[in-house]
C-alpha positions as CSV (number, residue, x, y, z in Angstrom):
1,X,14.5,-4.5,18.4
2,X,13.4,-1.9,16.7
3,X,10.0,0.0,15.5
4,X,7.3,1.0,12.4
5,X,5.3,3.9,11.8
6,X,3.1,3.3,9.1
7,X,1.2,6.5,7.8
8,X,-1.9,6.1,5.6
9,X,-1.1,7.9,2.4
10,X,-4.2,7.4,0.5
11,X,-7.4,4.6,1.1
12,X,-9.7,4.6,-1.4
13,X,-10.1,2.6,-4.3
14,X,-9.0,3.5,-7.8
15,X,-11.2,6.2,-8.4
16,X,-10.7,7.8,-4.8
17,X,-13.6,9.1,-2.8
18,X,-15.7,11.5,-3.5
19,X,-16.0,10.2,-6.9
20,X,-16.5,12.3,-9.5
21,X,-20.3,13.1,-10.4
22,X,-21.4,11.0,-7.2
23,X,-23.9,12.9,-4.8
24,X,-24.0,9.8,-2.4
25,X,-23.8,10.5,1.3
26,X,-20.1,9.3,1.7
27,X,-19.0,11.5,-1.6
28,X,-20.6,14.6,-0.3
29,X,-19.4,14.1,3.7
30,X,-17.6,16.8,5.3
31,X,-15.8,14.0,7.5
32,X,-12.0,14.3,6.4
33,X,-11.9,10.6,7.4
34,X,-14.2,10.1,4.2
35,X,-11.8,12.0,2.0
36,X,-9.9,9.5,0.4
37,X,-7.1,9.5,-1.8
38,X,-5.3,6.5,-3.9
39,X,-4.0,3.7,-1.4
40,X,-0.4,3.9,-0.3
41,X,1.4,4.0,3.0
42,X,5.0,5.1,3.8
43,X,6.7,2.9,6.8
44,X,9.9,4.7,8.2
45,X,11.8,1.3,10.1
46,X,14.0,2.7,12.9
47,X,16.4,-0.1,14.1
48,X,20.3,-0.2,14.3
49,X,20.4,3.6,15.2
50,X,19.2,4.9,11.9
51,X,15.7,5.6,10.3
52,X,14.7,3.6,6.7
53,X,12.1,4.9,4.9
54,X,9.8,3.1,2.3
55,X,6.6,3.5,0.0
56,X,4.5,1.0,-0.7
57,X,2.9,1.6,-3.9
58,X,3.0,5.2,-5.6
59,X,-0.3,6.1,-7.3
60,X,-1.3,9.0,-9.4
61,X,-1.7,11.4,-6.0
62,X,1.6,10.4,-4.8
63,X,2.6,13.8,-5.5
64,X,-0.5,15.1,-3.2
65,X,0.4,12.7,-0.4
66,X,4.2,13.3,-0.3
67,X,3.6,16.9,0.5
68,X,1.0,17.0,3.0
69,X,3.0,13.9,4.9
70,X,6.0,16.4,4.1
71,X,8.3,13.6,3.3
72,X,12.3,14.1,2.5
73,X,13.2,11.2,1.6
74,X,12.4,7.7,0.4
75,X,14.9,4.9,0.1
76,X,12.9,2.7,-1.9
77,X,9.6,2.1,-3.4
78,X,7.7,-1.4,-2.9
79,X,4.9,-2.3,-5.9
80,X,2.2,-4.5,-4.6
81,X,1.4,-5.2,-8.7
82,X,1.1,-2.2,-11.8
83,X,-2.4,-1.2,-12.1
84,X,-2.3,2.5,-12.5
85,X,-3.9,3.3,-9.5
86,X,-1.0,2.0,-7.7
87,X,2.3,3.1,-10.0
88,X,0.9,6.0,-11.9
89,X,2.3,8.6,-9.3
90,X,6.5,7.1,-10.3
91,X,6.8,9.7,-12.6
92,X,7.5,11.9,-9.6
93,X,10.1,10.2,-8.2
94,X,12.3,12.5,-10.4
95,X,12.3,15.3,-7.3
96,X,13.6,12.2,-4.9
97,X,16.3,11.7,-7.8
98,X,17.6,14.9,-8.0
99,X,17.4,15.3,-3.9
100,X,19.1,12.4,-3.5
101,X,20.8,11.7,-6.5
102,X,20.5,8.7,-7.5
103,X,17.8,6.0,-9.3
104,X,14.8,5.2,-6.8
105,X,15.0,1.5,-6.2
106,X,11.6,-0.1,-7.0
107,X,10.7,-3.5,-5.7
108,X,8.1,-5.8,-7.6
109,X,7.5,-9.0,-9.0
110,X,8.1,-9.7,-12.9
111,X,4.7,-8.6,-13.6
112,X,4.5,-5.6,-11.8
113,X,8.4,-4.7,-13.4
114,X,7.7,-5.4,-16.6
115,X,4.3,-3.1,-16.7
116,X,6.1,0.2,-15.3
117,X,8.8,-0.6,-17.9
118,X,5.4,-0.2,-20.9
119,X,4.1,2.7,-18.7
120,X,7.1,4.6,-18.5
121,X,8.9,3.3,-21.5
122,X,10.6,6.7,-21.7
123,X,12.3,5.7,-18.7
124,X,13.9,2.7,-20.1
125,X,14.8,3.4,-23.6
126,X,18.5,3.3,-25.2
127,X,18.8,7.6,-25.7
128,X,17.0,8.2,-22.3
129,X,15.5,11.8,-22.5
130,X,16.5,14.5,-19.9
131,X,14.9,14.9,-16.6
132,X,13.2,11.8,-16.6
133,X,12.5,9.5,-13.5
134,X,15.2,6.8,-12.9
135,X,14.3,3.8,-11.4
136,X,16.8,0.8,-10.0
137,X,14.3,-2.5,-11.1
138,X,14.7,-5.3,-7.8
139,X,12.7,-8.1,-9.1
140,X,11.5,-10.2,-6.1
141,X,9.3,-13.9,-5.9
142,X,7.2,-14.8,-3.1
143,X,9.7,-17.4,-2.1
144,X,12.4,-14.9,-0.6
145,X,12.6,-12.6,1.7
146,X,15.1,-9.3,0.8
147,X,17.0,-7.3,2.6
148,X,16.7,-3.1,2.2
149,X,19.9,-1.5,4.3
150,X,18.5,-3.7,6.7
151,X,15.2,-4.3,6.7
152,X,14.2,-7.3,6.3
153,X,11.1,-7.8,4.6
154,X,8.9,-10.6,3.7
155,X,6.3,-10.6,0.4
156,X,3.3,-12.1,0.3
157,X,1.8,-13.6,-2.3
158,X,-2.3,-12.8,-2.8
159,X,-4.8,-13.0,-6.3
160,X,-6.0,-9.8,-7.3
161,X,-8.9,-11.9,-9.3
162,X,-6.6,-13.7,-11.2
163,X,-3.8,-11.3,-11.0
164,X,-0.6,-12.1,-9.2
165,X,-0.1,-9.6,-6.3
166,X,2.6,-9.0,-3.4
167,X,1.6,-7.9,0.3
168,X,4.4,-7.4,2.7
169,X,5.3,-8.2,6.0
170,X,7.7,-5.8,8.0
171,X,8.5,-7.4,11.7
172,X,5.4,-7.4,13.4
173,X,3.0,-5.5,10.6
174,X,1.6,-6.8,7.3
175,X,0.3,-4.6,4.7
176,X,-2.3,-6.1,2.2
177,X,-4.2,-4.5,-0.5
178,X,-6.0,-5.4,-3.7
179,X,-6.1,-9.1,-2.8
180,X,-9.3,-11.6,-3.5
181,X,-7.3,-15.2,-2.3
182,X,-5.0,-16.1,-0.1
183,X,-3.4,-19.2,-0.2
184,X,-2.7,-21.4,3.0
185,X,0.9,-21.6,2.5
186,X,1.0,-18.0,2.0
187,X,-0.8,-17.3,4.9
188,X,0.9,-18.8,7.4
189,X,3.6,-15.9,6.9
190,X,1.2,-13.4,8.5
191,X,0.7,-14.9,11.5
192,X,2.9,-14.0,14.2
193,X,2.2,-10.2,13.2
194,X,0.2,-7.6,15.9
195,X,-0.6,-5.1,13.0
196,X,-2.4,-6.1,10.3
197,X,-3.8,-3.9,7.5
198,X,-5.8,-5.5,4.5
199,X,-8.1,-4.3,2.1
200,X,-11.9,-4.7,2.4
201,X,-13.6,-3.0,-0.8
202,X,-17.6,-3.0,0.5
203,X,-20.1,-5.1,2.3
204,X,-20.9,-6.7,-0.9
205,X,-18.8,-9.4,-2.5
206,X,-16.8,-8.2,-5.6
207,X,-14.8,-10.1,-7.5
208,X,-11.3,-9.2,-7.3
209,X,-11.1,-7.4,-3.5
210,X,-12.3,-9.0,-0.5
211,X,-15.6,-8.0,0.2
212,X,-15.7,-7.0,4.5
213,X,-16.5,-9.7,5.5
214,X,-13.9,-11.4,3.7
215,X,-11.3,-9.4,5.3
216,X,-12.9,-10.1,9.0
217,X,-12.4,-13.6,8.3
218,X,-8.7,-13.4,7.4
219,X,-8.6,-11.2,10.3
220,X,-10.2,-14.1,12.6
221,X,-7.5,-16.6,11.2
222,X,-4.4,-14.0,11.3
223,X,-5.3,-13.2,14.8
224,X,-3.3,-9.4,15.0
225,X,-3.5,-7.9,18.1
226,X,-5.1,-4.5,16.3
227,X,-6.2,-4.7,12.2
228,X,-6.9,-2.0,9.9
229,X,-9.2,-2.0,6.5
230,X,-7.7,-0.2,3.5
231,X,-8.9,0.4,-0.1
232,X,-12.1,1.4,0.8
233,X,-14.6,2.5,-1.8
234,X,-17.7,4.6,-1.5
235,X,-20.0,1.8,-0.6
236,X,-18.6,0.7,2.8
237,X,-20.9,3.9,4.3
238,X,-19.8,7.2,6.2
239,X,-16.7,6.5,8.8
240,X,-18.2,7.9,11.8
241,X,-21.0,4.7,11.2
242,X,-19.8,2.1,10.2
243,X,-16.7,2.2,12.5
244,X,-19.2,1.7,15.3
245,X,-20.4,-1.8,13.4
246,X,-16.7,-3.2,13.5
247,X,-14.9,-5.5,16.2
248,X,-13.4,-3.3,18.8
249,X,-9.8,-4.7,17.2
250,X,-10.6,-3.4,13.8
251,X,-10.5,0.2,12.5
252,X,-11.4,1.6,9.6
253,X,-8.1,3.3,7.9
254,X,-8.2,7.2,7.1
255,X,-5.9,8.7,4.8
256,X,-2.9,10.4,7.2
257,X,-3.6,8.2,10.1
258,X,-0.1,7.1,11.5
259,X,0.0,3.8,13.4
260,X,3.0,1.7,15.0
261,X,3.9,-1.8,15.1
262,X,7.7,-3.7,16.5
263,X,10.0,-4.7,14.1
């Protein structure tokens, strides 16, 4: 047996919170927990006598994030799909490459792979230019789990509107974001977990994130012992209210809060 920390890199949606220009309550709070970067989350698994650790997602304030979480080192890099918001920050995985010389592994379906290779085509081409970011491509299908020095970890497939997307399940936490459907089938591989952290956009419906009351519901069916909501936008309302609204086994997430889960 072994263990997870998970630490909230960034919560917010694609254009963060504040957003630019908006003088809305959230925007102008001086609540840090409303301050809200680009989601990711970095899970160190400790198991075996050793410590792996792992991004999900790396969006354009990865820089940003890996600083104030002071973070060393990353052994790989998991896409949940390649909407900028969520792969724009790769370009500085070249510091991780020359610390640890090597290509970053990067984990995604063919989608996801075959955007960053268009978005970083300087990455990929037959004279590559100096300095750039190296990345290892692991192409992965919902159907199999993989293995990284390890960890084993399961992916989850979920419809970002129409838009095939991975979650992830690491021992006993899953980690969902950008997802609108779930399928049954697909389902079934959360349960069993006792962390659970999916998105939940706003109150309101919208039509490619689960709306809160969406999430509560897949919450309800998961059955986690503890849940967090992620990918927040503006429009879910100041932190230090709207947490008081939720079931006392759901949290709102805020960007640098660590959490741990079994593996």
């Amino acid at each position: 047996m072994g263990s997870i920390k998970l630490t909230f890199l960034g919560t917010g949606t694609s254009l963060g919170v504040p957003i630019i220009g908006c003088p809305c309550e959230v925007c102008l709070s001086k609540d840090p927990r409303d301050k809200r970067l680009r989601s990711s989350v970095f899970v160190e698994v400790s198991h075996e006598g050793k410590t792996v650790n792992l991004c999900i997602d790396s969006g354009p304030d990865f820089r940003e994030q890996v600083l104030r979480e002071k973070i060393e080192r990353i052994d790989a890099i998991l896409l949940t799909h390649e909407h900028r918001d969520h792969v724009a920050g790769l370009d500085d995985v070249r510091a991780f490459n020359y610390i640890q010389q090597g290509a970053m592994p990067v984990y995604g379906n063919d989608l996801a792979l075959e955007g960053l290779k268009k978005m970083f085509y300087y990455s990929f081409g037959e004279s590559a230019y100096p300095g750039i970011p190296e990345f290892e491509l692991k192409e992965i299908n919902k159907d199999n789990s993989f293995n990284i020095q390890g960890v084993e970890i399961t992916p989850v497939e979920v419809l970002h509107n129409k838009l095939r997307t991975l979650a992830y399940r690491i021992g006993k936490l899953a980690y969902i974001t950008d997802a609108k459907y779930i399928s049954a089938e697909e389902e079934k591989k959360l349960y069993g977990v006792d962390v659970l952290v999916v998105n939940a956009l706003r109150k309101e419906t919208h039509f490619s994130h689960f709306c809160l009351e969406e999430a509560l519901a897949l919450i309800d069916r998961v059955k986690p012992k503890v849940a967090y909501l992620t990918h927040l936008s503006h429009h879910m309302g100041p932190y230090k209210d709207y947490q008081k609204e939720l079931p006392d086994n759901v949290h709102l997430a805020y960007d640098g809060l660590s959490i741990t889960a079994e593996y």
